[in-house]
C-alpha positions in Angstrom: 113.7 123.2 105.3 115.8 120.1 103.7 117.8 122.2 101.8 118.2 124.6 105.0 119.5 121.9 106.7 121.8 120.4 104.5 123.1 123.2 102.5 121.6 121.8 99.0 122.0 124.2 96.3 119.1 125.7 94.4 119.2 124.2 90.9 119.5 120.8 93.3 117.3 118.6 94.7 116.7 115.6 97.9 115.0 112.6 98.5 113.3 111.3 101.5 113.0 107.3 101.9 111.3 105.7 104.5 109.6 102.5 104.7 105.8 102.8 105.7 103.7 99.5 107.0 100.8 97.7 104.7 98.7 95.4 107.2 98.4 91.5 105.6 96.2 89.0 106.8 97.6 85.8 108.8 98.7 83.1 106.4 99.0 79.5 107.1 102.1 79.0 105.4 104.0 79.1 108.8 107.9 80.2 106.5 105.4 82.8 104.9 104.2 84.1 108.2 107.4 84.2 110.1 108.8 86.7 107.3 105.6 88.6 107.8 105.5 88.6 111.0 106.9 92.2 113.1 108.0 91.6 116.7 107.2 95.4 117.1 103.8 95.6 116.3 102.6 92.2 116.8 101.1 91.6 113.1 101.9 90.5 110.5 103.0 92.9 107.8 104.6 93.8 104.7 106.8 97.2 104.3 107.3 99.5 100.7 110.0 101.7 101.0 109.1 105.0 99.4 111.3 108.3 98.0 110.0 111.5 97.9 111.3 114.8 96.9 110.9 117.8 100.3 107.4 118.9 98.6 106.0 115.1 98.7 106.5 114.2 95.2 107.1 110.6 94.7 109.6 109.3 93.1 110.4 105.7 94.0 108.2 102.8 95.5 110.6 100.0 96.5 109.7 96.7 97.8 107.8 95.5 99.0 110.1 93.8 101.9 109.4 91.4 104.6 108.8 92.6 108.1 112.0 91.1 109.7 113.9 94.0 107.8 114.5 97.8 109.5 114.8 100.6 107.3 118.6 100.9 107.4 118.5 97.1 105.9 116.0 97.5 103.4 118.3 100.8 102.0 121.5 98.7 102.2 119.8 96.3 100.2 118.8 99.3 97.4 121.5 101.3 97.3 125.5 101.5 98.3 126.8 101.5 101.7 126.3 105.2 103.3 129.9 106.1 104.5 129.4 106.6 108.0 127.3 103.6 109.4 125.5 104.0 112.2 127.1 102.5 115.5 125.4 100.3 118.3 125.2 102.2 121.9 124.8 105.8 122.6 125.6 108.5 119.7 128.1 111.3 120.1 127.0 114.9 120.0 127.7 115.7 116.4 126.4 112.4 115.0 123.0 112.7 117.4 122.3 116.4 116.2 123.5 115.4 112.7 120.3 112.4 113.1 118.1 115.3 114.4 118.6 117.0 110.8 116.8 113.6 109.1 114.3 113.5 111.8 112.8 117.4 111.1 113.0 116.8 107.7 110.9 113.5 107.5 107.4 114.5 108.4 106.8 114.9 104.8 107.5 111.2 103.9 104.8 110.3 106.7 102.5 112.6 105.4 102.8 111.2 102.2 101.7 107.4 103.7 98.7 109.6 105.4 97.4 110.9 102.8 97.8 107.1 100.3 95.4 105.5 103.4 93.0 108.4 103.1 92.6 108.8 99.7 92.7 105.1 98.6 91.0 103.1 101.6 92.2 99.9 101.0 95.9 100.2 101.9 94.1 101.3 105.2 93.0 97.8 105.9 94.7 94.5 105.8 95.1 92.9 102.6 94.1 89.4 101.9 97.1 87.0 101.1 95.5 86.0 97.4 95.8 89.6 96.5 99.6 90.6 97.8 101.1 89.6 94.5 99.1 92.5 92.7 99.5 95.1 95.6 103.2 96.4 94.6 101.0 97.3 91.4 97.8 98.8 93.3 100.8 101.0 95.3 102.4 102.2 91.8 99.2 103.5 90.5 98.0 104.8 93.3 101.0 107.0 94.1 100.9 107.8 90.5 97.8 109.4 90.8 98.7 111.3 93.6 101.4 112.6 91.9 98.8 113.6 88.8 96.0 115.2 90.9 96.9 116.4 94.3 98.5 119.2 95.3 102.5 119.6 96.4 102.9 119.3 100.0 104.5 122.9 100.8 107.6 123.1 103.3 107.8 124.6 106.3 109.4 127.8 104.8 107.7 130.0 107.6 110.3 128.3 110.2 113.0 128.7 108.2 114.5 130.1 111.1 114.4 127.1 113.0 116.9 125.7 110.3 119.5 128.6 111.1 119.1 128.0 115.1 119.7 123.9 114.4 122.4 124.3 112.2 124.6 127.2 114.4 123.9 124.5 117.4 124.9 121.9 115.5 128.9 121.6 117.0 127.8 122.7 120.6 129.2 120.0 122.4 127.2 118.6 125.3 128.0 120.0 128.4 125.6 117.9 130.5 127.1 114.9 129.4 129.9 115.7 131.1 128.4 116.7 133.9 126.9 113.3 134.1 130.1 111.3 133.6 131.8 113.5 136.2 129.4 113.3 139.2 128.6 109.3 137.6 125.0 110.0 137.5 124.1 107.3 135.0 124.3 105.2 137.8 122.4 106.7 140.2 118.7 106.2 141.3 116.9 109.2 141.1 114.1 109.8 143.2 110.6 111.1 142.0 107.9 112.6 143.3 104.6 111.9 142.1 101.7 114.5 141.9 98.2 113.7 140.7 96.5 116.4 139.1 92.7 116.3 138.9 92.4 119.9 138.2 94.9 122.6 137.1 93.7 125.2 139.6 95.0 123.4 142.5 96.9 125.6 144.7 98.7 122.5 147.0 100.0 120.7 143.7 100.6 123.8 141.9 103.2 124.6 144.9 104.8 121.4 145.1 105.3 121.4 141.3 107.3 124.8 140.8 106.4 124.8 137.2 107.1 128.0 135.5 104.8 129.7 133.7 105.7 130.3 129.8 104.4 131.9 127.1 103.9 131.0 123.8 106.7 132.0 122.6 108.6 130.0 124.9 106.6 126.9 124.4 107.9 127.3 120.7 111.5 127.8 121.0 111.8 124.9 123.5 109.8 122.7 120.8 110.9 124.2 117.9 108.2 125.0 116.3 104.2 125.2 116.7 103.6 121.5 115.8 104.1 119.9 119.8 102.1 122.9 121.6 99.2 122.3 118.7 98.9 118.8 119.9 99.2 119.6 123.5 95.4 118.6 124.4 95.7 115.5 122.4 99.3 114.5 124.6 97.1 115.5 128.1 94.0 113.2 126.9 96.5 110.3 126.5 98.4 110.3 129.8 94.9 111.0 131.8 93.6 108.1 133.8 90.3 108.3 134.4 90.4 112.1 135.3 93.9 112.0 137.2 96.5 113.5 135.7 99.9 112.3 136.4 103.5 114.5 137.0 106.6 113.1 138.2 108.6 115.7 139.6 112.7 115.1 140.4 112.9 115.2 144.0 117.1 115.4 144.9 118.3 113.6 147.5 120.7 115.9 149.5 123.6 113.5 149.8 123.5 113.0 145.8 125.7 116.3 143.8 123.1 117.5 141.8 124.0 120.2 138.9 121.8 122.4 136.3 122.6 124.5 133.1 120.7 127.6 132.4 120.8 127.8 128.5 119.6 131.2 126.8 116.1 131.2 125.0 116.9 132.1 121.1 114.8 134.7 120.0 112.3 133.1 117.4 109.1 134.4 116.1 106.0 132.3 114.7 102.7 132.9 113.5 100.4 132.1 116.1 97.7 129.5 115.5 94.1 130.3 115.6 93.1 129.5 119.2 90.2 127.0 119.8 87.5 127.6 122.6 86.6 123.9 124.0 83.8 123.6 126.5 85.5 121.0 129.3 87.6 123.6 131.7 90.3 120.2 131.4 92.1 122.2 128.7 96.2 121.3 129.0 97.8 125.1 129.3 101.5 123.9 129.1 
């Protein structure tokens, strides 16, 4: 899929860096615990940056670094500049789709850190403060030994085709962005209905919603792949409220222009996954 994307030649390879999170302990050196400390997950925290190759084969563990630090700061402190930096506010087409490219590829990295906290426990927990000066070590060996005894992680190479259907929309430019500048619909307030769904089978919400009904297929070319309709049940058990459901529909206000854009479904095909049977009826369907 990386090389798909990116148009790497064979007798070539790519590395994937991201920066994963190792829980610490709360320290009462106050300078220690402020660089430690992450205003986005409200612990305190320390973060190795790890390189992998597109079939999860390690080959740098950098760091550790501070929590203050993002990931485009901690790579700016390992290697050179990357030529185009990326720019504060809203991305333009290209350089958004060209992000999308990192984003598919990077599920390997993050499988990676899942299976480090499953095989070796303790980077699963918070590590005590006396011990942090050993753990860069501990996180050598241990991804050493993954590297020695597990198995490769294997691409994706069955949605290859997904990698042809990103890259030919790759320079499509973004025609409902320019609906929305036009009309100046960043600005207005849209109005939502809200529908609470106790049970799928209800005629009076079914109606009101006007959901379509898609196949599989469909569910997969919209997603882009089987991952997001595999995970579907776990999505519906997380936005259910004790047994109510909740869909906010747009509702358009007749005085406000309101435009659409029918794009085509591309043609994909995917192995289908073996189908579950579950014994609640409360089984998400789209």
């Amino acid at each position: 899929m990386s090389k798909a994307l990116f148009d790497i030649p064979k007798d070539k390879t790519c590395l994937i860096f991201d920066a994963t999170y190792r829980l610490v302990k709360k320290s009462k050196n106050y300078f220690g615990q402020n660089q430690l400390w992450s205003e986005q997950k409200k612990m305190p925290l320390i973060k190795p940056m790890v390189g992998c190759t597109f079939d999860g084969w390690v080959q740098f563990v950098l760091g550790p670094f501070d929590a203050t630090h993002n990931d485009a700061t901690i790579l700016k402190d390992c290697f050179q500049r990357y030529p185009s930096e990326m720019r504060l506010g809203q991305l333009n087409t290209l350089d958004a789709n060209l992000s999308r490219f990192v984003t598919k590829c990077s599920w390997i990295v993050e499988q990676v850190f899942g299976r480090l906290k499953i095989k070796f426990k303790i980077f699963a927990i918070p590590a005590h403060n006396s011990t942090l000066i050993h753990d860069y070590q501990a996180l050598l060996i241990a991804f050493a030994l993954l590297n020695l005894f597990h198995e490769l992680i294997l691409s994706d190479r069955i949605n290859e085709d997904v990698a042809v259907l990103m890259k030919s929309m790759l320079h499509i430019p973004n025609q409902l962005q320019c609906v929305v500048e036009k009309f100046n619909l960043s600005k207005v307030r849209a109005a939502f209905l809200q529908i609470e769904y106790v049970t799928f089978d209800n005629v009076e919400n079914n109606q009101q919603l006007c959901f379509p009904h898609l196949t599989l297929d469909d569910l997969y070319s919209i997603s882009l792949g089987p991952y997001q309709v595999q995970n579907a049940i776990s999505y519906y058990a997380e936005q259910q409220n004790e047994g109510i459901f909740l869909v906010s529909k747009f509702q358009p206000d007749p005085k406000h222009k309101t435009a659409a854009i029918r794009y085509p479904l591309p043609v994909m095909s995917y192995p289908r996954p073996a189908v579950t049977s579950y014994p609640s009826p409360r089984v998400l369907c789209w």
